[in-house]
N, C-alpha and C positions, 0 to 999 in steps of 0.2 A: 881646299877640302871643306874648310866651313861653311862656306858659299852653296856648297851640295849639300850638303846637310841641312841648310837653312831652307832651301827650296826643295827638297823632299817633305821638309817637314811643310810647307807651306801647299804645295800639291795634295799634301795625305787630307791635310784639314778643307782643301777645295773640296774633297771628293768626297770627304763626311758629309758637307755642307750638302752637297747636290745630292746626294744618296738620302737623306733625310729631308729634303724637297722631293724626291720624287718616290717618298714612299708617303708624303703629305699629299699627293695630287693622287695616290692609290687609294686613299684610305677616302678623299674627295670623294674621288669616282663611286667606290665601292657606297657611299651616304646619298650620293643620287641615285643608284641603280634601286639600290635594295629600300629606300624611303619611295621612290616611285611604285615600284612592286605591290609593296604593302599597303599605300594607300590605292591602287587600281582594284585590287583584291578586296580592299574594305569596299570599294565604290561598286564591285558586281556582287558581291553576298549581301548587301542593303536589303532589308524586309521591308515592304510596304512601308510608307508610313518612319520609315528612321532618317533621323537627320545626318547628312553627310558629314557635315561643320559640327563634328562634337572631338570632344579631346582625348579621347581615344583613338581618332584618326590619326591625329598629327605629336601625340605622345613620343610617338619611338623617335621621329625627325626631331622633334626639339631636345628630348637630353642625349642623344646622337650627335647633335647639332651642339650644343656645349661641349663635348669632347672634342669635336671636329675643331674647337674653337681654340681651346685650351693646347688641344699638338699644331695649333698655327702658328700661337703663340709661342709654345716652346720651340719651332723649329725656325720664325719667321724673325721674333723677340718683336723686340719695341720699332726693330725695323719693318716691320708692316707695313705700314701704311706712307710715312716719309723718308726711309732710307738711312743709311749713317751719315752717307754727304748731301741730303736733300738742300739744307740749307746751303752748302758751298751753291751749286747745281744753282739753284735759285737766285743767289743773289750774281753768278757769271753772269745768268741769261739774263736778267735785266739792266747790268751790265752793258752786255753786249748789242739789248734792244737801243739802251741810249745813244749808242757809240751809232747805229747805225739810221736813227732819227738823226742823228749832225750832222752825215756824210750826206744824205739824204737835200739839204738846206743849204750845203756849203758851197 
């Protein structure tokens, strides 16, 4: 019975996990559509004479672009970028790169 228990509760927190990645790849989505929008819209009301490259263009994108950062981090953590087991991963495959340089020789 505890066994159930244990793997419900480890299912429930899988589907946290994925449910707040795939409302991180929505909220992605919705900072490309809606920052392309508004800068295509800046780029055809242009007057004469106005420079594209000003910071009013790209305003909304970048503090958009900090939040978009900050729920990566909240939903990704410090696993971003190399993972929980990056270092395991890493030191098998070179590991296993060695192992198969000697088989290679022998």
């Amino acid at each position: 019975m505890e066994n159930s228990f244990e793997e419900q509760k480890r299912v429930e927190k899988a589907r946290k996990k994925v449910k707040a990645i795939k409302g991180w790849y929505k909220h992605f989505a919705a900072y490309l559509i809606v920052n392309a929008v508004l800068i295509i819209m800046h780029w055809a009301d242009m007057e004469p004479g106005e420079h594209f490259f000003e910071w009013k263009t790209f305003s909304t994108a970048f503090f958009w672009g900090i939040g978009l950062a900050i729920h990566a981090f909240g939903v990704f953590g410090t696993d971003l970028f190399f993972g929980a087991d990056w270092e395991e991963r890493k030191i098998r495959e070179y590991m296993d790169r060695n192992t198969e340089k000697k088989d290679k020789w022998e």
